[in-house]
C-alpha positions, 0 to 999 in steps of 0.5 A: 537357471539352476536347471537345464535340460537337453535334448539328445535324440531318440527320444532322450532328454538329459535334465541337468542341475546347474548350481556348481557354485554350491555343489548343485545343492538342492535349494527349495528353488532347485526342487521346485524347478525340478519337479516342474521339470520332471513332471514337464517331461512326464507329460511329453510323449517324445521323451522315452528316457531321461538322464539326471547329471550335476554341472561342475565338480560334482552331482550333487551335495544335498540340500544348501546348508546355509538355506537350511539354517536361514529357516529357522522355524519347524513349519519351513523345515518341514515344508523344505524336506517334504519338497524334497520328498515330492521330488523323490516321489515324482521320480519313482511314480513318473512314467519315463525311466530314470539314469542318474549319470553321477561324477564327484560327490552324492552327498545326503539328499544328492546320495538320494536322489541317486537311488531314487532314480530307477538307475544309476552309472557313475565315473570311477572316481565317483563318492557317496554318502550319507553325512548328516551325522557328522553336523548333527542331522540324521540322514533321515529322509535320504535313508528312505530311498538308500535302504531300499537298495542297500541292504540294512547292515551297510545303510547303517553303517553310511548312516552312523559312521556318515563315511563316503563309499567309492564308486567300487562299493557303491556298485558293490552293495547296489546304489549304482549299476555300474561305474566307468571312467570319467571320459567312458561315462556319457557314451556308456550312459547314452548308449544304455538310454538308447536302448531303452528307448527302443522299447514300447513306451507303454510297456516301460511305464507299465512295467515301472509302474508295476515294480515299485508297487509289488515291493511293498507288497506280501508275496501273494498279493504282488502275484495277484496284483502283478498278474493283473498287470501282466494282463493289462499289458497283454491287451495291448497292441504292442504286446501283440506287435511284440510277439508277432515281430519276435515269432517273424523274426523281425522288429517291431513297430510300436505304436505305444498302444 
């Protein structure tokens, strides 16, 4: 099985993607499993957060070379990347928060998938790139979730250059939140997972909702279309119970309504 996933309690399921043999590349099988995957725990009212890691030495090293080669003709290259494409997209549109957990490489489409998700931690020993330039294939696909954490001038140069960035730079330019020691990383991750999920569930999936579409908005129709949010929010019953409980001075009890 190419995917694992694991529940940690409180609401936290950690999806694992078990292909240490081939750096957990993303074969069309282990996309497949992982948008069946993601999309299982979307639908589960019990899962608040879930933590996407790699088995073995690494994260991930993006798509499997040797499949991709095996192709051969345009249709099933395109079927591949759109795959992969869904993947992304399942991650950014689903309702659950996202923690990349990150050690050794993140490679092409595994640099991706880290910026895909709505955070990421890494150990410090951690690395990222963007190679396909070095064999001849554009990081095409992978720059579309990159550049929009990574401001133009250094995306271009991981894009050009196809040179690995430390986990330091990594934070740097903001594909990571932050980085830790490699024995620091779950207890950190964990304890950021839990918090998170101490929240209104409802007023998470809103709110995720809602940032990623007003970015690709123009300022005034992100404050119209934010505003409308706001209020859809507001007609909830957590959002009363939230401030209720803050003006009493006590916790609140969400009833993810």
């Amino acid at each position: 099985m190419s995917v694992i996933i694991k529940n940690l309690g409180s609401g936290i399921k950690k999806i694992i993607i078990n292909d240490p043999k081939t750096y957990n590349s993303l074969s069309n099988l282990t996309l497949n499993l992982l948008i069946k995957t993601f999309k299982k725990l979307d639908r589960d009212n019990s899962t608040k957060v879930i933590i996407l890691e790699g088995s073995g030495k690494g994260f991930s090293a993006g798509h499997n070379l040797k499949e991709v080669k095996s192709l051969k003709i345009r249709s099933k290259y395109l079927k591949l990347f759109n795959l992969c494409s869904r993947l992304m997209l399942q991650i950014v549109e689903g309702r659950k928060p996202v923690i990349a957990k990150v050690h050794g490489a993140a490679y092409a489409a595994g640099c991706q998938l880290v910026a895909s998700c709505d955070l990421a931690y890494s150990s410090k020993d951690a690395t990222f790139a963007t190679p396909g330039v070095n064999i001849g294939l554009f990081c095409s696909t992978p720059m579309v979730a990159v550049s929009r954490k990574v401001n133009r001038k250094r995306m271009m140069k991981m894009l050009l250059t196809g040179e690995p960035i430390k986990a330091k730079v990594a934070k740097e330019i903001g594909l990571i939140n932050d980085f830790y020691p490699k024995k620091r990383l779950e207890k950190e991750v964990i304890k950021l997972a839990k918090n998170i999920a101490s929240k209104s569930n409802l007023t998470i999936k809103i709110g995720k909702q809602a940032f990623y579409k007003q970015l690709e908005m123009p300022l005034k129709k992100a404050y119209s279309y934010t505003s409308r949010m706001m209020t859809l929010n507001m007609m909830a019953k957590d959002a009363h119970e939230g401030i209720s409980a803050f003006i009493e001075k006590r916790k609140p009890k969400w009833k993810n309504k």
